[in-house]
Structures are given as structure tokens and as C-alpha cells.
C-alpha positions as CSV (number, residue, x, y, z in Angstrom):
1,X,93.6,127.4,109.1
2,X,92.8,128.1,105.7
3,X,89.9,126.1,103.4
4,X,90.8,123.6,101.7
5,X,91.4,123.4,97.9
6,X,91.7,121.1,94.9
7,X,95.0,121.0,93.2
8,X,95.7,119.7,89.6
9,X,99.7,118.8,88.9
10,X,100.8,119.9,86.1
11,X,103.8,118.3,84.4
12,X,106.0,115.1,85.4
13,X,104.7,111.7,85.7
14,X,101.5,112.9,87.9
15,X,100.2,115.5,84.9
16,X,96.8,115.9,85.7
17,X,96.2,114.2,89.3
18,X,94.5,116.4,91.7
19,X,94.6,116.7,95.6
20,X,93.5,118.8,98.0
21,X,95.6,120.5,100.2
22,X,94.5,123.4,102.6
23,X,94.2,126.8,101.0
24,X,97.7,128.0,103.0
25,X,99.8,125.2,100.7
26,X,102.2,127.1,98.0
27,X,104.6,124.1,97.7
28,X,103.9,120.4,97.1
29,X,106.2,117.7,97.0
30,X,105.5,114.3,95.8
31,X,107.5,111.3,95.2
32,X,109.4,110.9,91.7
33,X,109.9,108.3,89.3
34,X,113.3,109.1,90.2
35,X,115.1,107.2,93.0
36,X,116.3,109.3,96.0
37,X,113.9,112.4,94.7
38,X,111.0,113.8,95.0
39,X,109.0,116.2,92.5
40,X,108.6,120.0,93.4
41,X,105.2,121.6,92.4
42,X,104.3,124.9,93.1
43,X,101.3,127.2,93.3
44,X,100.7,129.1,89.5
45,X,97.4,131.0,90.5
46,X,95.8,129.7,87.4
47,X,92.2,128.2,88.1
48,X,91.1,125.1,86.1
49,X,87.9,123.4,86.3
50,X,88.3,120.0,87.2
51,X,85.9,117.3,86.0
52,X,83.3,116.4,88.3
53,X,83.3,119.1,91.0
54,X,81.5,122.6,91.0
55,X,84.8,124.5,91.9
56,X,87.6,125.1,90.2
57,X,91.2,123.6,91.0
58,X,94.7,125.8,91.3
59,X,97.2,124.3,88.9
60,X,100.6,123.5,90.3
61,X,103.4,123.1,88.3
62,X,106.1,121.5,87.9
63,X,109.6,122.9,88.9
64,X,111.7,120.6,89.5
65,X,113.7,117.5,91.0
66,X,115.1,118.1,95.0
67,X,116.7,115.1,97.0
68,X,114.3,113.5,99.3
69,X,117.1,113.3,101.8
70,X,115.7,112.6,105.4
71,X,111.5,113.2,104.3
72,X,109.4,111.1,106.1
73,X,107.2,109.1,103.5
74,X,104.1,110.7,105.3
75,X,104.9,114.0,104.3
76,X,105.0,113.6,100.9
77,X,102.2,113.2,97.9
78,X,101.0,109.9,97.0
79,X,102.6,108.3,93.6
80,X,99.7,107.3,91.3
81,X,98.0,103.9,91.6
82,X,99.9,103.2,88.5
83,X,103.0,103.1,89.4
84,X,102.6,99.8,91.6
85,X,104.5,96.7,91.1
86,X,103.3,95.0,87.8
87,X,102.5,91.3,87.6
């Protein structure tokens, strides 16, 4: 198993939000503002730093809208805190 890494999203709703994923991870999907999708990132090779860690973080971008289809939840990225239901 690879090392783990940090990964900053770039573009969609979750511009800027970092993970980590394990250093094998070249694809990323996360839920979507979009009903019945989910967001495709993928692996650029770019290093960022990323605010309050030594290392720096690979950017994934975004490429696009797939349908989630049958995707267990689990499997997919977290949407942002903000996106919860508003009172």
C-alpha cells in the first residue's frame, strides 16, 4: 500500500477542500451539487502547499459530471460541511 497524501480539489463546488487519500489514488469522486451525480477529480501532478502542513498537496481537478448510478454513499467524498440543510 502506498503512503498516504493530501489532495486539494480543484474546481466545482469543493474548490479548495483537501483530503487525503493513499498515494495509489488517481481518481476521486465526490458527491455533486447535482442530483443523481457525482463529481470526477483526477490526479494533475501539480504540487501545492497547503496551509498548515509541512508537505505539499497534489491538486486534483475537476473533469467532469458521471451518474452516481448504484455507488454506495461510503465510497464516495464527503460534500462540504456547507452544504447541510439551512435553518
Amino acid at each position: 500500500m502506498a503512503e498516504e497524501q493530501i489532495v486539494v480539489l480543484r474546481g466545482g463546488a469543493r474548490d479548495g477542500d483537501t483530503t487525503t487519500v493513499d498515494g495509489s489514488v488517481r481518481r476521486l469522486l465526490a458527491t455533486s451539487d447535482a442530483p443523481g451525480l457525482v463529481d470526477v477529480y483526477e490526479d494533475t501532478g501539480e504540487l501545492v502547499p497547503v496551509r498548515g502542513n509541512t508537505g505539499r498537496g497534489v491538486v486534483f481537478a475537476l473533469v467532469g459530471q458521471e451518474p452516481a448510478g448504484d455507488l454506495p454513499p461510503e465510497v464516495l467524498h464527503s460534500p462540504p460541511a456547507s452544504s447541510g440543510p439551512s435553518a
